[in-house]
NULUMLUM-5942 format. One record per residue (C-alpha): x, y, z. Coordinates in steps of 0.1 Angstrom, whole numbers, plus 2048, in hexadecimal, padded with zeros to 3 digits. Example, Ala and Ser with C-alpha at 12.3 -4.5 7.8 and 13.67 -1.06 7.14 Angstrom:
BEGIN
87B7D384E8897F5847
***
This chain:
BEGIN
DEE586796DEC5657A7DD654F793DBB53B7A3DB751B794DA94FC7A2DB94E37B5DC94CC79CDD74A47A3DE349E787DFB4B9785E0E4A479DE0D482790E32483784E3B48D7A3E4046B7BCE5C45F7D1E7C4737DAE6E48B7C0E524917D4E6149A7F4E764AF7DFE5C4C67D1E4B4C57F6E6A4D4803E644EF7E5E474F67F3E4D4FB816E6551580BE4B5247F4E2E52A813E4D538825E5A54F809E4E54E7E2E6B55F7D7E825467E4E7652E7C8E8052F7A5E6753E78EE5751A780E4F50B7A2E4152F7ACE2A531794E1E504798E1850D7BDE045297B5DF051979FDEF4F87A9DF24FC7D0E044E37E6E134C17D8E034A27E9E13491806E1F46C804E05451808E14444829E10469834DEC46C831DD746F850DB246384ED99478866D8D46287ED67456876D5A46B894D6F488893D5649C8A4D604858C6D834878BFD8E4A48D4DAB4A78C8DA24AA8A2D854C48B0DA24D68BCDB94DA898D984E0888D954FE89ADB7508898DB7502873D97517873DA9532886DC553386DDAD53684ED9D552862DC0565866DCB560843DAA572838DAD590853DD959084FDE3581830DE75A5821E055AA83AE1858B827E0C594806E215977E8E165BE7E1E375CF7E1E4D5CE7BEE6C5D77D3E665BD7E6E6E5D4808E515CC81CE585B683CE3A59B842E375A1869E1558A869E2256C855E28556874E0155B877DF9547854E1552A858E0350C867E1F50487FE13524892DEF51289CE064EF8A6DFA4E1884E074C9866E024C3844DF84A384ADDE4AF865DCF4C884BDD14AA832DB5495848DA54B684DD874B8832D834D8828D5D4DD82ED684E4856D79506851D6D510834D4651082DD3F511809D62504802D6850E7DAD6F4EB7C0D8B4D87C8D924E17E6D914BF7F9DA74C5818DAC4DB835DCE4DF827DBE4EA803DAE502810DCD515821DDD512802DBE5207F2DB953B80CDDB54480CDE15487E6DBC55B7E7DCC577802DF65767FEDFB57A7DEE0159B7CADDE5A57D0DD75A77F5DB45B0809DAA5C1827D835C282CD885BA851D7C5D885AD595D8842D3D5D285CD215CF847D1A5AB846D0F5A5821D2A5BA815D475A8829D37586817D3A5927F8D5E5A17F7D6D581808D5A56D7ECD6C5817D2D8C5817E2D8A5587E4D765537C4D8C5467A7D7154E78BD6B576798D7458E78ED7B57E76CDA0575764DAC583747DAC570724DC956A710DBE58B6F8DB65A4714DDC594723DEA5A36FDDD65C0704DE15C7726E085C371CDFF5DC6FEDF55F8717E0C5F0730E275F7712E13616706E17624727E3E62072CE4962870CE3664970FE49650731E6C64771DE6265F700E5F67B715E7C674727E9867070DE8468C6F6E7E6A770CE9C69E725E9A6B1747E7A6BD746E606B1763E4769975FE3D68677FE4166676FE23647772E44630771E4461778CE2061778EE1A613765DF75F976FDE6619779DDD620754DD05FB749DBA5FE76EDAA61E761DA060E744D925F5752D7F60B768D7661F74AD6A5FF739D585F3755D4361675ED3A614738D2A5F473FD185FE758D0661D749D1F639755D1B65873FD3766B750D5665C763D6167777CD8F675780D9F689796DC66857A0DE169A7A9E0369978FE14674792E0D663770DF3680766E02684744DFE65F741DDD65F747DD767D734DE566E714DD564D715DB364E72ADA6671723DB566F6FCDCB68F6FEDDD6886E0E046836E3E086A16CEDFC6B96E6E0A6AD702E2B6AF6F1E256CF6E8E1F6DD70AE456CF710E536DC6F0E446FE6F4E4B701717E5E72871EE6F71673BE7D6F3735E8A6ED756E646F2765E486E3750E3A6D6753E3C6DB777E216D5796E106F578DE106F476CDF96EC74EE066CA749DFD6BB766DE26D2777DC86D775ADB06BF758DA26B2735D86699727D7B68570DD5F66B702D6B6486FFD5862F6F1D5560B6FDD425F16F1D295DF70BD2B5C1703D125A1701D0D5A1725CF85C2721CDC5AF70BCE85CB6ECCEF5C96C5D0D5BE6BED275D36BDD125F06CAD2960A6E2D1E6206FCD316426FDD3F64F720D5067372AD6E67473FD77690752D97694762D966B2779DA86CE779DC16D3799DDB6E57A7DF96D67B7DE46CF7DCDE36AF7D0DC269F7E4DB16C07E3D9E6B67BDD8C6957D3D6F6A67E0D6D6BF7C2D6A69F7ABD5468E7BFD3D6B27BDD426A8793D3368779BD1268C7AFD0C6AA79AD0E69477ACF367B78DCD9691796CBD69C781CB66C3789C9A6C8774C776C278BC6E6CF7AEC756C27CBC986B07D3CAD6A87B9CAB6827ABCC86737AECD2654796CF664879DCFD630780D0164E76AD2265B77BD3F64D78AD5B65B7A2D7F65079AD9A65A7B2DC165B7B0DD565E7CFDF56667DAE0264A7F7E0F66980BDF6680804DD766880BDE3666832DED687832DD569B825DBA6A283DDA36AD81DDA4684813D9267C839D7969982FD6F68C80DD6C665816D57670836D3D68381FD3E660808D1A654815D0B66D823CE867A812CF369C801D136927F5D146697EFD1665F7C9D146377C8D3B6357D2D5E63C7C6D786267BBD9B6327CCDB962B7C0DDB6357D4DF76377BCE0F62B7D3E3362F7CEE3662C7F4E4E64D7F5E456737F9E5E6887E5E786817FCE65671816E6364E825E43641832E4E63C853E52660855E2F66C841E17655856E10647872DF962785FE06606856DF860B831DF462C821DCF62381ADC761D83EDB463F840D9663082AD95612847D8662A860D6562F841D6060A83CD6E60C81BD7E5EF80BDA35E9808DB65D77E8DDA5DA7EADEB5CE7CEE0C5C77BCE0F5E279EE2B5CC78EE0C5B0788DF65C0772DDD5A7770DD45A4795DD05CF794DBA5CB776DAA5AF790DA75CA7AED925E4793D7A5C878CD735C17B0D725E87B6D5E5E979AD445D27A4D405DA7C6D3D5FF7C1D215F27A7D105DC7C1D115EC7DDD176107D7D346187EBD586257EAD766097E2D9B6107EADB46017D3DDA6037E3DEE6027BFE115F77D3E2D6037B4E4F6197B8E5763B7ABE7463478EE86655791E7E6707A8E636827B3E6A69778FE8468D774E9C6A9782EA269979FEB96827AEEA666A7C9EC76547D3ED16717E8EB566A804EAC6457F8EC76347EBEC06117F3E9F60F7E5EAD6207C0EC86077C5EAB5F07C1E9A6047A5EB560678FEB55DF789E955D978EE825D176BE605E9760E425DA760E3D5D273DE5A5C173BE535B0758E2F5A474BE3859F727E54582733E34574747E21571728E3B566711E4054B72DE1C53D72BE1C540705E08560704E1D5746EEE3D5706D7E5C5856E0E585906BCE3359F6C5E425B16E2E5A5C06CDE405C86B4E285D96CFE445EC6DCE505F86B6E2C6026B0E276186D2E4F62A6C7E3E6316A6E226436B2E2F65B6C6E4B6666AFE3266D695E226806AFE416956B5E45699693E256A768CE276BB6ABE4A6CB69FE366D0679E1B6EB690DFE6CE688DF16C56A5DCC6BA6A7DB16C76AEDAC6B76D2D8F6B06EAD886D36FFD976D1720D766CE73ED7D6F373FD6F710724D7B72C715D6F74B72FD68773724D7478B742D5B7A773AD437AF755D2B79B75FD057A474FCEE7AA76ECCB79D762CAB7AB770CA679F792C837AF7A3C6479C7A5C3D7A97A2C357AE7C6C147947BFC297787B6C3C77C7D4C1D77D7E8C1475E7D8C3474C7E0C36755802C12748807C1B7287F6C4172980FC2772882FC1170A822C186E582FC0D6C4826BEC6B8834BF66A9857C146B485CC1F6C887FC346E287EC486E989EC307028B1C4B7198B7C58718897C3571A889C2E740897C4E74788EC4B740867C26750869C35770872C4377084BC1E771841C1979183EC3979C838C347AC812C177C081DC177E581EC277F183BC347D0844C5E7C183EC6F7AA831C8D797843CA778583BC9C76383BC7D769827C9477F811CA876180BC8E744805C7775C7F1C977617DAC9973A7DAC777367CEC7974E7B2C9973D7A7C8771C7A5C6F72B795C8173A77AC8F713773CB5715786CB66FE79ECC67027C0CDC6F17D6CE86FE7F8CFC6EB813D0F6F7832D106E9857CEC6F0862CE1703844CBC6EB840CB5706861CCA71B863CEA724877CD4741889CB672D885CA874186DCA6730849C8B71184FC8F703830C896E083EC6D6DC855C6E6BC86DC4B6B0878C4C6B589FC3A6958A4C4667B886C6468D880C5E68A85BC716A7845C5C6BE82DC6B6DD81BC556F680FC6A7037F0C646D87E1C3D6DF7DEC407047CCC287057B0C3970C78DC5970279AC6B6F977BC8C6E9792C9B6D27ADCA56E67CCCBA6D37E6CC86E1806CE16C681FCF16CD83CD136C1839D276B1850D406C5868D5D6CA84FD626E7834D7D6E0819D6B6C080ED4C6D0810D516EE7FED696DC7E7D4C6C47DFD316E17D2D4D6F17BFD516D47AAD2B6CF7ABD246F379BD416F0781D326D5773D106E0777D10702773CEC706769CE7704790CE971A7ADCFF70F7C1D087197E7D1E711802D18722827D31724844D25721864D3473C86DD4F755853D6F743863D6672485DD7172A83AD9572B84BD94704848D8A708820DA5722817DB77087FCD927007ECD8F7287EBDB27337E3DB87187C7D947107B7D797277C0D8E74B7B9DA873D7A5D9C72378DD8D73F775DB374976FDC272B770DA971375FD8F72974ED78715761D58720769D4472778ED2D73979FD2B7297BCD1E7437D7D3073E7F9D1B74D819D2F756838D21760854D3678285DD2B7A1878D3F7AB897D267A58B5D3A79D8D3D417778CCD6377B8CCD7A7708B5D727528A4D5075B89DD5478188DD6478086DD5F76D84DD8677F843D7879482CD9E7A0824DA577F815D8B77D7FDD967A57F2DB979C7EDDAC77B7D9D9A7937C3DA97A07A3D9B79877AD77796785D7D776793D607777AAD4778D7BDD4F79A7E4D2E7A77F5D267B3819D027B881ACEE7CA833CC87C6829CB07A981ECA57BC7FACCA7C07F1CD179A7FDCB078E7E5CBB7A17C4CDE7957CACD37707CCCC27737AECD778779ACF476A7A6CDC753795CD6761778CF775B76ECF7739771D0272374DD0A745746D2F74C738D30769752D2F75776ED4075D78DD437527ACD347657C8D4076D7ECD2777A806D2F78782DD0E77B838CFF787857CF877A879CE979488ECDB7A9871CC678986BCB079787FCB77B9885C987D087ACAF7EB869CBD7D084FC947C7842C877D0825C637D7818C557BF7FFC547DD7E2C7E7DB7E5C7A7B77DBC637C27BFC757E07B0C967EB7A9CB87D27A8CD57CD7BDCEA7E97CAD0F7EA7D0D0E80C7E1CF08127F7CEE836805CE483582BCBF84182CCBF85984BCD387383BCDD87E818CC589C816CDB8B7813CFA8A67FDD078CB7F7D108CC81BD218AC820D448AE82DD4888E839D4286E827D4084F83AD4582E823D4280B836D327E682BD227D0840D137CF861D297EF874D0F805857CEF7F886FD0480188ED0782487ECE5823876CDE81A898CF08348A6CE285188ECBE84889BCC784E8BFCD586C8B8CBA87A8A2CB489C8A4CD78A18A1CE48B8882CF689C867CF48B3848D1C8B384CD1A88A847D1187082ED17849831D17831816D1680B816D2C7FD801D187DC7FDD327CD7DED527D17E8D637C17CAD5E7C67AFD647E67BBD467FE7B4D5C81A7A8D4182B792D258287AAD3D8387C7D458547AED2385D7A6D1A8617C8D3A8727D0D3588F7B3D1389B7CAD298A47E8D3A8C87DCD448CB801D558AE806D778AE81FD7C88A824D7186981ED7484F83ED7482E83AD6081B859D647F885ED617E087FD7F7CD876DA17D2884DB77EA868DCA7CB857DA87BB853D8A7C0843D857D6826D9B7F682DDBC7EB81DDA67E2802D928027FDDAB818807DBF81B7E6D9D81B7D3D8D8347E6DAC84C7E3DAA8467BFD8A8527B8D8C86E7D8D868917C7DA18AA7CFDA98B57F3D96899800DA9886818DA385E821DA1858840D9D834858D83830876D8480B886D977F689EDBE7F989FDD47DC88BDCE7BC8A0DD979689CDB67888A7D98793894D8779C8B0D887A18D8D7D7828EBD6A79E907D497A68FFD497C1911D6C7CE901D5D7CB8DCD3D7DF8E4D537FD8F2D6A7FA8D8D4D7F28BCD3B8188CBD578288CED5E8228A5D3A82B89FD3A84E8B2D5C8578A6D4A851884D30868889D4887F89CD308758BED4C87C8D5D3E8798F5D5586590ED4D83F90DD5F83292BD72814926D6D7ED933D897DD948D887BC939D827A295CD9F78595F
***
């Protein structure tokens, strides 16, 4: 990094005469190009700034300089070019190690630009374009040296586009300030060159011992370790109890081995054992997708006011993820506000964010490219999901596999994506380690202060290709050309030091003998079978039994009691009138003779939940009301606008309950409460679509986490995911939650699929979800949530359901049934289509059904095979079985049930299909069509064959 050291004269006191003008010429060259100067005079103007002119050269400022027009005029120019150098010296920064950046903004920091001299900059003082000017700087002209080495170096800022006043200050005091961040010492220099060797030589040791097999190699961006652990050091400092990592799989083994403490040995073994040497470890693959964590132990230091020597102890977690690279962010951020909160008391949770921290590694053609990255930083500040800031940190090779930046974004910078959230931008040269360790401590510090996100651009190279098997001069020649000669950065630093008398040759060699020595007797213990006994990965060791269902009905009085307290508000607070007779309606509702619906179903469950002592957290677009405006779970006084929920004031609640509407976006969203129930799991957790397709935009969150990670990662969840499902003439977008896909997704118990259809099944199957929270049978759950049946009367319940009896996964339909010896026909459906049948059977009562039965298959997987078959054993006149659905055939359940129900079909019983035809759209976009097509299904059902003439759909 450039160092920032005063302004020094007598550095240039044997400097006078022709000499002078000679090292003046030096310098022009220098402000024009650094590396067109040898090495020495490099590092004296960096230092020591510009050499003095001659005597006869010095202007004096005229004694009333303020009348002078034309000084007032190059004092504003000068001030002009101090302001440009702050908002474009980035763009002429040193940041690149390959040196193939172009500077397309220099001409806008040279002084000849703004028609100016040296000498006029020399009878410039300082104090008029630069307020606060730092020591020693005298001149106009020592300050554009001084602001120039502060923003063109090999650590360059943007903070251009930070509006918030106080927080602009700051960051351009840091970036000029030549006491903070703290430079390093001469011991944390040893140190740094120590790790920087540690990291390489681990890199080189796989390569030459486990030759051809894939890696995705840190090299080229080796500084990303050393910044972690200053990060690491700094959190500790601060109080952090858990630092939250997530990162896809450039340099993860690195970071495995020598943040988290997976010992060499293990890793090696993962190689040695490997069935496939040519593919592990490979993207998808336990290497480099597992995550892992360990405590680390740092001491705090005297500027903590502690005992000597005292440490504080710190968990890292590095998050499991698959090879979606950006899709861990929001599920690590979910880690981190769920380590912050406290869960235990009513009301919302308390939130403390000292106690976690964030810690995210990009990829520079993923973070542009992955619209899961815009997600996560947008839900960065807002209420439900902000967690006092993440430090970012794009590992920037500036290549995608085979893929120029020109070609993977349209952005100057790869971090220009975090511009657009005010977050702060440090781009810096990964071949200078000591200005990255520079950009953590900034990031550090201001995520401290001000509690926000910081973006660190770590500009490095990729050493071989995108793995170790391939061959990266075929589509980038030029730049390997450059590669190939280009030194690593230990090297690279360690001549530095030895340079400035930091380090002997002969300690280098000794640091580098020491790191060889370790990990051969790591391999050799690793070839003997004794490997250690290492830290657990995040993830435990799961049972794939069936999950324990645990009592779930509550005494009828209690729930009397709850509801009364539900309808309760504070003293002085108005309730929206309308709203107010609507929620008085639920009064009643567990009397004798009276029902239950789905909302009050739903928050009753909540209640008891709370309390039993789980605590709750539900988020969704609109879920604080309600998508159908039916939940209410966060009243707004209709005259101050203040916000009340009635489930915070619950007496005997023994836990936080928090419900957020989130912000228009899914993948982050659901990706975020994923992470946050993993590492909490003693808390029920739930995620609602606003409608069932709006999961379409989280399929990688479901597909590679949520069904998946149980298999993959042994990792725990039972997140409960509402969608909104029900063919009602909305057309397409708005019918299906694609139950199909969450069918095929299921296989090993991975999960529970459910399509409910009243508000006592919908209450037990809340709490039996909770129950099994912390519990090592936990799973996630899947729900087709209704939207008409809300508040349909047929899908209510009486209180005494709520009371008694346990959730169902095959409900027989009420109306018939009497006579199960005559049954010929059995009708088996889920979900809403079993109310239209309902529906139907009431207005043809009178009618003789004896010859029909319907059941409700309310848990579709698993599959209730005994419960059907118990049922099934009753009907002794059975001809065939039809499955009913209001899907088309190559959606919802039927491909599903199909083989299942022919398995457990009793002889001569045919299976048979009643629905809509095979379509490519869930669902017609005519309202009219669906409701002829929706009664035709229902009557063919029911074997109601009277004609039902069909709508011309209108143009």
């Amino acid at each position: 990094m450039a160092v920032k050291e005063p302004y020094n004269e007598s550095v240039w006191s044997k400097y006078y005469g022709p000499n002078l003008g000679y090292i003046q010429e030096k310098y022009e060259q220098f402000v024009k190009d650094p590396t067109s100067v040898e090495h020495h005079y490099r590092d004296l103007f960096t230092v020591s700034g510009p050499p003095p002119l001659a005597p006869d050269a010095v202007k004096t400022p005229p004694p009333a300089i303020s009348g002078d027009t034309e000084w007032l005029k190059k004092a504003v120019k000068a001030s002009k070019l101090m302001a440009n150098i702050r908002i474009y010296g980035h763009m002429a920064a040193d940041i690149d190690p390959l040196e193939r950046s172009t500077n397309p903004m220099a001409k806008w920091l040279e002084i000849e630009t703004y028609e100016l001299t040296r000498e006029d900059l020399n009878a410039l003082p300082a104090s008029l374009i630069w307020e606060n000017a730092p020591e020693g700087v005298h001149t106009a002209m020592d300050a554009v040296h001084r602001m120039r080495q502060a923003y063109t170096q090999t650590i360059a800022y943007e903070f251009g586009h930070v509006h918030d006043e106080r927080e602009l200050r700051w960051l351009n005091s840091q970036a000029e300030s030549t006491t903070s961040p703290a430079p390093l010492n001469n011991a944390e220099r040893k140190e740094l060159l120590k790790r920087l060797i540690q990291v390489e030589q681990f890199e080189t040791f796989l390569h030459k011992t486990f030759v051809g097999q894939k890696r995705f190699s840190l090299e080229g961006n080796d500084a990303l370790v050393p910044m972690l652990d200053e990060i690491v050091r700094a959190a500790a400092h601060d109080g952090a109890e858990h630092i939250l990592m997530g990162m896809a799989h450039r340099g993860r083994l690195n970071v495995l081995a020598h943040i988290l403490g997976k010992p060499y040995d293990i890793i090696f073994s993962e190689f040695h054992h490997s069935p496939n040497k040519e593919l592990f470890p490979s993207e998808g693959s336990m290497g480099v997708t597992y995550g892992w964590s360990g405590d680390v132990k740092y001491h705090l230091g005297a500027d903590r006011a502690v005992r000597e020597g005292e440490t504080v102890r710190t968990r890292i977690t590095l998050a499991n993820n698959p090879s979606h690279l950006e899709f861990v962010n929001p599920v690590v951020e979910g880690f981190t506000r769920a380590a912050q909160e406290e869960r235990g008391t009513p009301g919302l949770p308390k939130l403390n964010t000292n106690k976690a921290m964030a810690v995210l590694m990009h990829g520079d053609a993923a973070f542009p490219g992955e619209g899961i990255v815009a997600e996560t930083l947008n839900i960065g500040k807002l209420t439900g999901y902000q967690n006092g800031g993440t430090v970012h940190i794009i590992v920037n090779n500036r290549i995608g596999f085979t893929t120029e930046s020109e070609d993977s974004r349209s952005t100057h910078y790869a971090s220009d994506l975090a511009k657009g959230y005010e977050i702060p931008v440090v781009h810096v040269n990964a071949d200078d380690p000591e200005a990255c360790i520079a950009a953590v401590r900034m990031a550090s510090a201001y995520r401290h202060l001000f509690k926000k996100d910081f973006l660190i651009d770590l500009i490095g190279y990729r050493r071989h290709g995108h793995n170790e098997m391939d061959d990266p001069e075929t589509t980038q020649p030029v730049v390997y050309g450059k590669v190939r000669n280009h030194p690593t950065v230990y090297r690279v630093y360690a001549e530095r030091l030895q340079r400035e008398k930091v380090v002997t040759a002969d300690e280098v060699k000794n640091m580098i003998a020491e790191a060889e020595n370790v990990l051969q007797q790591a391999f050799e213990q690793m070839k003997e079978g004794k490997q250690k006994n290492a830290e657990s990965k995040t993830s435990v060791v799961l049972d794939t039994g069936t999950p324990v269902h645990r009592p779930t009905a509550v005494p009828l009085a209690s729930l009397q009691e709850i509801n009364r307290e539900l309808l309760s508000v504070p003293a002085g607070f108005t309730v929206y009138p309308k709203l107010e007779r609507i929620l008085q309606r639920r009064k009643d509702a567990l009397n004798d003779g009276e029902r239950v619906d789905w909302a009050l179903a739903e928050t009753l469950a909540f209640a008891t939940i709370l309390k039993d002592g789980t605590p709750i957290r539900l988020s969704g677009q609109d879920s604080q009301r309600g998508t159908f405006a039916h939940r209410h779970l966060v009243l707004h006084d209709s005259e101050s606008g203040e916000l009340f929920s009635p489930l915070h004031q619950l007496k005997d609640s023994r836990a936080s309950f928090g419900v957020y509407n989130s912000p228009l976006s899914e993948a982050s969203v659901l990706g975020y409460e994923y992470g946050y129930n993993v590492f909490a799991p003693e808390t029920f957790v739930l995620w609602e679509a606003q409608y069932g397709d709006f999961a379409n935009a989280a399929q990688v969150i479901i597909d590679q986490f949520i069904s998946a990670g149980r298999a993959k990662w042994t990792q725990r969840s039972n997140l409960a995911i509402l969608l909104p499902h029900g063919y009602e003439g909305q057309g397409p977008e708005h019918s299906s939650g694609r139950l199909e896909r969450y069918l095929q997704l299921s296989a090993e118990e991975n999960w529970t699929v459910a399509n409910l259809t009243c508000a006592a099944q919908y209450f037990h199957l809340l709490r039996r979800q909770a129950a099994l929270c912390g519990q090592p049978d936990a799973r996630p759950l899947v729900i087709m949530a209704p939207k008409s049946l809300i508040r349909n009367p047929r899908s209510t319940s009486a209180g005494a359901d709520l009371a008694s009896g346990s959730f169902q996964p095959v409900l027989p339909e009420p109306l018939l049934g009497s006579k199960p010896e005559e049954v010929k026909r059995l009708v088996v459906c889920s979900g809403k289509v079993a109310i239209d049948l309902q529906t139907e059977l009431e207005a043809a009562r009178g009618q003789d059904f004896s010859w029909l039965h319907i059941l409700r298959l309310e848990q579709l997987y698993p599959f209730p095979e005994r419960e059907l078959g118990a049922h099934l054993s009753s009907f002794r006149s059975l001809q065939e079985i039809i499955w009913v659905q209001e899907e088309p055939k190559n959606m919802g359940g039927w491909s599903y049930a199909e083989p299942r129900l022919r398995a457990i079909a009793p002889q001569n019983v045919t299976v048979q299909y009643i629905g809509r035809p095979e379509r490519s759209s869930p669902a017609s976009g005519y309202a009219d069509v669906h409701s002829f097509e929706q009664r035709r299904i229902v009557r063919e059902a029911l074997k109601l064959n009277a004609q039902v003439q069909a709508p011309v759909p209108s143009s």
